[in-house]
N, C-alpha and C positions, 0 to 999 in steps of 0.2 A: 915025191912031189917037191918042185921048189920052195924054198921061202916066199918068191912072189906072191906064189899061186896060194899060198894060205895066209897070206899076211893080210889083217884088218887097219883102214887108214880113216881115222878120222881128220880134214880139213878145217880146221876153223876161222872163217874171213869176211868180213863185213862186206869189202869190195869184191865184186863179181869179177871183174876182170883179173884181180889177183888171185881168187882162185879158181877161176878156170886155167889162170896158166900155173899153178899145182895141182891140178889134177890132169892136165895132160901130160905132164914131165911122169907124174906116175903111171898114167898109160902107157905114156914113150918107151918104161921100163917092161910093162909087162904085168903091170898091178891092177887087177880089176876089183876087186871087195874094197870101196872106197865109199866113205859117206862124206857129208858136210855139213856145216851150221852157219848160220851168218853174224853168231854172235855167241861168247862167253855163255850166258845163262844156257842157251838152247842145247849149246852143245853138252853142257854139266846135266840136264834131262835126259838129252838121247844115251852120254855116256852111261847114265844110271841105267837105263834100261836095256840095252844094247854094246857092251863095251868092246872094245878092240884094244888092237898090240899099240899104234902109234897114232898121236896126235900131231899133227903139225899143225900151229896156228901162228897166227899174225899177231903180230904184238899191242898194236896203234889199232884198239876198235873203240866204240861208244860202251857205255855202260860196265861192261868186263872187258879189261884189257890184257893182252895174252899171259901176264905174270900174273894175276888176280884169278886167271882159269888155269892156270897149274898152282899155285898156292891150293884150291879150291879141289883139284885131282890128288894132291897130294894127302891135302887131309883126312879123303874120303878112303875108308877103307879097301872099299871094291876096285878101288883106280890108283891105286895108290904106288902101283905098280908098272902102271902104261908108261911107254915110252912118250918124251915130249921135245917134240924141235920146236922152238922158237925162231920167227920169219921177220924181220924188219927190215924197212929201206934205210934202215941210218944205222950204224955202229956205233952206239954207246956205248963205253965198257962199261958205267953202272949199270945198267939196263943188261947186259951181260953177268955181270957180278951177282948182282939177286938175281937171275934166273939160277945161276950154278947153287945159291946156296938155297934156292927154295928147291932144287931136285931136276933142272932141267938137262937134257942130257943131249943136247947138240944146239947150235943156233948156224942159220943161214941168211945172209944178206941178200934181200933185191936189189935190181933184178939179177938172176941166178940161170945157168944153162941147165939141162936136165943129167950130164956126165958132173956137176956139179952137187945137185940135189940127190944123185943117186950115190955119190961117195958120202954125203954127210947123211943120208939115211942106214948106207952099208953101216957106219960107226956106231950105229943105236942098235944095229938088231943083228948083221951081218951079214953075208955074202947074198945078195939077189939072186 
């Protein structure tokens, strides 16, 4: 079985339109077992009940924003171990800096091509 075919993705993105286009780059690749949340809290819920290998979430949401829901993954014993890309339309390196030192393990810029999202997802888990 490939990696694809068993890899679990959780999305997390306020903006619909931002993540409907991560989750067809994940199709594009061949990834079906993909969930989503529209916000920090919900997804730290379904994580606790439901956990998967990788989170990719947005950085810029309302209420939890994407370093505040890996701080949050991090702490938690059960998740403490998922993989986490972090997605923003702006490259800040502090905004990059704390994500590395609270645990994050790739960061990708929009907007992004899917031969793009697919090599910084290869880097977290490996070969698709």
């Amino acid at each position: 079985m490939a990696l694809r075919d068993a890899l679990t993705i959780m999305v997390v993105d306020d903006m619909s339109t931002s993540r409907s286009l991560i989750i067809m780059a994940l199709e594009e690749m061949g990834i079906r077992k993909i969930d989503f949340s529209t916000d920090g809290a919900s997804a730290l819920q379904a994580l606790a009940q439901k956990p998967v290998h990788l989170v990719i979430s947005d950085y810029n949401m309302p209420n939890m924003d994407g370093l505040h829901l890996l701080q949050a993954l991090r702490h938690n014993p059960a998740t403490k171990g998922v993989g986490f890309i972090l997605v923003s339309g702006r490259v800040d390196q502090n905004i990059i800096n704390v994500g590395r030192q609270l645990g994050m393990n790739n960061f990708i810029q929009k907007p992004f091509t899917t031969p793009q999202m697919r090599e910084c997802i290869q880097a977290v888990v490996g070969q698709l």
